[in-house]
N, C-alpha and C positions, 0 to 999 in steps of 0.2 A: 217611464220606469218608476222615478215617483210617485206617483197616483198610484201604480198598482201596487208596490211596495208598502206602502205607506197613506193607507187611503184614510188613517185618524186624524192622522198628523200634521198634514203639511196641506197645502191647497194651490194647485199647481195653475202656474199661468201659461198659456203660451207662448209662441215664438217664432217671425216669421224666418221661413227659411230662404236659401242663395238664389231659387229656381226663377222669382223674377216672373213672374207671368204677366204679360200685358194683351191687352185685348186691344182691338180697331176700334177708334172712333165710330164709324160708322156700321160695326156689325160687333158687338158686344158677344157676342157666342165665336167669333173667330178669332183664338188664342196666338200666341206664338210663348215657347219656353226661351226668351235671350238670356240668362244667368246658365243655362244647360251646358258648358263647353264637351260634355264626354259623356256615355250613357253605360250607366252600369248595368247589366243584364246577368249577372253572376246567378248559376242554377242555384244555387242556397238560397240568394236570398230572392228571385222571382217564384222559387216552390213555395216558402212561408209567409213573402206578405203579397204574392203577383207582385204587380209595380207600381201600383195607385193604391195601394191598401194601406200603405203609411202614411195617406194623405188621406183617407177616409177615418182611421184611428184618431189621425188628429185634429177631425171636425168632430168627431162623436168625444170628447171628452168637458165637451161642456165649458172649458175655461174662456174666460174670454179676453177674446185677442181687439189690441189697440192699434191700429194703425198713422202713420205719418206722426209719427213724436219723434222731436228732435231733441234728443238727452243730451245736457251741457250739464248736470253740477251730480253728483253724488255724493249727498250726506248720511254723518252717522247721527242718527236723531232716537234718546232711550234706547230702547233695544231693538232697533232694527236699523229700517234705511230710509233714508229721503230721497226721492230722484226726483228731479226738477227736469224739464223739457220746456222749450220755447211755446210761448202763447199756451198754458196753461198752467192750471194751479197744479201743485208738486203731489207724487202719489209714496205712498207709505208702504215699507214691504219687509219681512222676515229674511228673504232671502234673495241674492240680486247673482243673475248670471248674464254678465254681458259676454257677446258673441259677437260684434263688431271688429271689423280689421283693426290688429294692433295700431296701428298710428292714429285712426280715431279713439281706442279706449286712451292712448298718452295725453289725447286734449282734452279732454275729460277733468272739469274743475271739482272744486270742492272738497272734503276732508278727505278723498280717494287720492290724491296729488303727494300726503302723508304721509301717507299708509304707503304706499310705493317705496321698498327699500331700496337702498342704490346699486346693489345686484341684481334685483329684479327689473331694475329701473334699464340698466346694462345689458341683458337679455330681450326685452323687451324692445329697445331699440335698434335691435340687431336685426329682428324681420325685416325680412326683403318680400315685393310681390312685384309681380310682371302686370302691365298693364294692356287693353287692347280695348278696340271699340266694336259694337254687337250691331244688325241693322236686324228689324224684323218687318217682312213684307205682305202685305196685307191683299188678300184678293178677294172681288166679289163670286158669289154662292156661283154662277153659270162658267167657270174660268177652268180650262185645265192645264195641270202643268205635267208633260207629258216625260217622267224623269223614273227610270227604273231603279234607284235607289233611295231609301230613307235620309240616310245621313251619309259625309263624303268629308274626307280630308284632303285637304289639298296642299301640298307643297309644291307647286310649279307655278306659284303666283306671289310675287313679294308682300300682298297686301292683301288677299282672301286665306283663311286658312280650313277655316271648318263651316258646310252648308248643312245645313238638316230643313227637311219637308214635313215643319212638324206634325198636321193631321196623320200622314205616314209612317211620320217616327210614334206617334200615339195608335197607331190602326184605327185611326176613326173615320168613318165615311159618312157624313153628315150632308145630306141632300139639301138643305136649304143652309150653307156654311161655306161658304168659299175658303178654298185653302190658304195657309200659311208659309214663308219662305223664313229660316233666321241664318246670319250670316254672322261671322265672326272672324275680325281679322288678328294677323298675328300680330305678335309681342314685338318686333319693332316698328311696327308701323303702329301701332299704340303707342309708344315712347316717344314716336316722332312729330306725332299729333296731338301730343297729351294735353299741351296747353292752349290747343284751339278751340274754338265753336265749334257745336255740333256741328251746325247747320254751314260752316265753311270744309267740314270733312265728309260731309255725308253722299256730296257729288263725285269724292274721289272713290269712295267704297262702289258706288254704285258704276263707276265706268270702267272698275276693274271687274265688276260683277257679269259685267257684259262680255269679257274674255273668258271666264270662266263658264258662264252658263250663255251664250251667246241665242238668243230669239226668245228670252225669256219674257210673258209677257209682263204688262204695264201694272204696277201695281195700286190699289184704290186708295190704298194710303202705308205710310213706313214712317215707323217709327227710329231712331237714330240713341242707343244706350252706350254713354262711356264709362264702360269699367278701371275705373283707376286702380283699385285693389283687384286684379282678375283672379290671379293665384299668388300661392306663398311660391316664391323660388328658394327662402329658408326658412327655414321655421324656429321658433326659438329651442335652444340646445338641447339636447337627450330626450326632444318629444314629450314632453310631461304630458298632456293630454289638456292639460288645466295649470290654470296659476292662481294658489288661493292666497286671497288679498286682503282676507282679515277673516277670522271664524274663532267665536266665544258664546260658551251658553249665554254670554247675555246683553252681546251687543249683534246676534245674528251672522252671518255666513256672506259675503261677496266674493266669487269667483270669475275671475276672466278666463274666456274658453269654454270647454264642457258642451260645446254645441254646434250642430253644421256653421257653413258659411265662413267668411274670411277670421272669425273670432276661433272658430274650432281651427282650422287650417293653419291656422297661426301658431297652433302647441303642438302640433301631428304632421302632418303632409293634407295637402291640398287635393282631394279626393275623395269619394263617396267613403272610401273606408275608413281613410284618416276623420273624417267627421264624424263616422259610428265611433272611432276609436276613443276621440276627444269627448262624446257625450258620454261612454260609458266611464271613464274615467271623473268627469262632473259629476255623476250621477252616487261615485260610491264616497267622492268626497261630501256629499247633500248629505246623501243615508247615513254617511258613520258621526255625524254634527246631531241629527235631530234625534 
C-alpha cells in the first residue's frame, strides 16, 4: 500500500508472513503450509487477488527481504532507527514496523524499553495466545494418500485438531512431487507439552495420528513445529489495529502491529481479516507521518 501510495517517498521493505512454509529435506519442491491453522476462501477476496496473487505481488515488488535475523536492540540513532540482530552488524531505517508476538516485541531492548509508556506497557502485557504444536509429513513423488477431503477438523481427538492434504488444499498435482500431510494439534495439548522437546512430543502426535487417520502411509521424512504464540486468545483492548511507539518529522516513525502474524493478531483478532485489518490501520498511520 505504501509503494503504491507513495512510490517518491518512502522505499518499502518487506516482511515475512505467519504461513511458515517448509519443504522436505529430501524433495525441496514438496511443501507443507504448518503456520496455516484456517483457510480463508472468502468470494471477495478469492475474485480480486485468487489465492496466491498476494504472494506473487509480493515477490514482484523488488524490496528485499532478510531472512533469519534475530532482532534484540532497537535504537533511536539522528533521525531514524538502529536495529541491531544477533551475529550481525546493525542496519539503519526511516521506519520500523514490528509484527512479532507481543511478548517478544516486551524483550526487545534498547531505547524502545523508554519509549514504552506505562499504559501502553499495561496493555501490552495483557495479550494472551493459545499455544499448540504443527507436524508436517513428507512423502515420496510414487505414494498415494487415498483421503477424499482437503482439509478436516477434528474434535473427537484430545490431541489431533486440524489435518489438511496440503498439495489438495493447494490443487496441485505435481507428477514427479509426492504429497504432503500438516497436522495440527489442539490448544491443550500444546499447553501441556509446551515445555518439552520436540522430539519427546512428536511420537505422541503421531500415534494419536494413527487413530485419526488409521493405515496412513509411512512418511519419507516430518518435520515437528512448536508454536508457542499460535493465536491471540486476547488482544490488546478496543483493537487499535496498531500501537504507535514513537512518530516525529524528525526522529522517524516505529510502530508495533500494522501487519499479518502474531504482531498484527495482537492489536485486532487473530485471523486472515484481523490481519488485513491491522495492516491497513499501520498503513494510514505510515501515510499520514511521511
Amino acid at each position: 500500500l505504501l509503494r503504491r501510495e507513495l512510490p517518491n517517498k518512502a522505499k518499502i521493505s518487506g516482511c515475512r508472513g505467519e504461513m511458515s512454509t517448509s519443504r522436505s529435506p529430501k524433495d525441496p519442491s514438496c511443501t507443507v503450509d504448518l503456520g496455516a491453522q484456517y483457510i480463508s476462501a472468502a468470494p471477495y477476496y478469492a475474485r480480486i487477488h485468487k489465492m496466491t496473487r498476494l504472494f506473487k505481488d509480493q515477490q514482484n515488488t523488488g524490496a528485499e527481504v532478510l531472512y533469519e535475523r534475530h532482532v534484540t536492540h532497537i535504537h533511536q540513532k539522528d533521525t531514524g532507527w538502529e536495529v541491531c540482530h544477533k551475529g550481525g552488524a546493525p542496519d539503519r531505517f526511516d521506519i520500523v514496523v514490528v509484527t512479532m508476538p507481543v511478548p517478544q516485541i516486551l524483550q526487545l531492548q534498547g531505547d524502545v524499553e523508554s519509549l514504552i509508556g506505562e499504559n501502553q506497557r499495561r496493555m501490552l502485557e495483557a495479550v494472551s495466545y493459545s499455544s499448540r504444536y504443527a507436524l508436517g509429513l513428507f512423502y515420496k513423488a510414487d505414494t498415494q494418500i487415498d483421503i477424499p477431503w482437503a482439509a478436516k477438523y477434528v474434535s473427537s481427538n484430545p490431541c489431533i485438531r486440524f489435518i489438511a492434504i496440503d498439495d489438495k488444499k493447494r490443487n496441485l498435482a505435481l507428477k514427479n512431487c509426492g504429497p504432503a500431510v500438516m497436522v495440527h494439534t489442539s490448544v491443550p495439548f500444546g499447553i501441556q507439552h509446551l515445555e518439552e522437546e520436540k522430539d519427546a512430543v512428536q511420537p505422541n502426535i503421531l500415534e494419536e495420528l494413527e487413530k485419526v487417520m488409521p493405515g496412513l502411509p509411512q512418511p519419507d521424512s516430518i518435520k515437528c513445529q512448536k508454536w508457542r504464540y499460535s493465536q491471540v486468545t486476547g488482544s490488546v483492548a478496543d483493537c487499535p489495529g496498531q500501537m504507535t511507539l514513537h512518530s516525529t518529522a524528525s526522529a522517524g516513525v516505529c510502530v508495533w502491529g500494522g501487519g499479518g502474524g502474531g504482531g498484527g493478531g495482537g492489536f485486532t483478532h487473530s485471523n486472515f481479516y484481523g490481519y488485513i485489518e491491522s495492516a491497513l490501520k499501520g498503513f494510514e498511520v505510515l501515510k499520514s507521518s511521511l
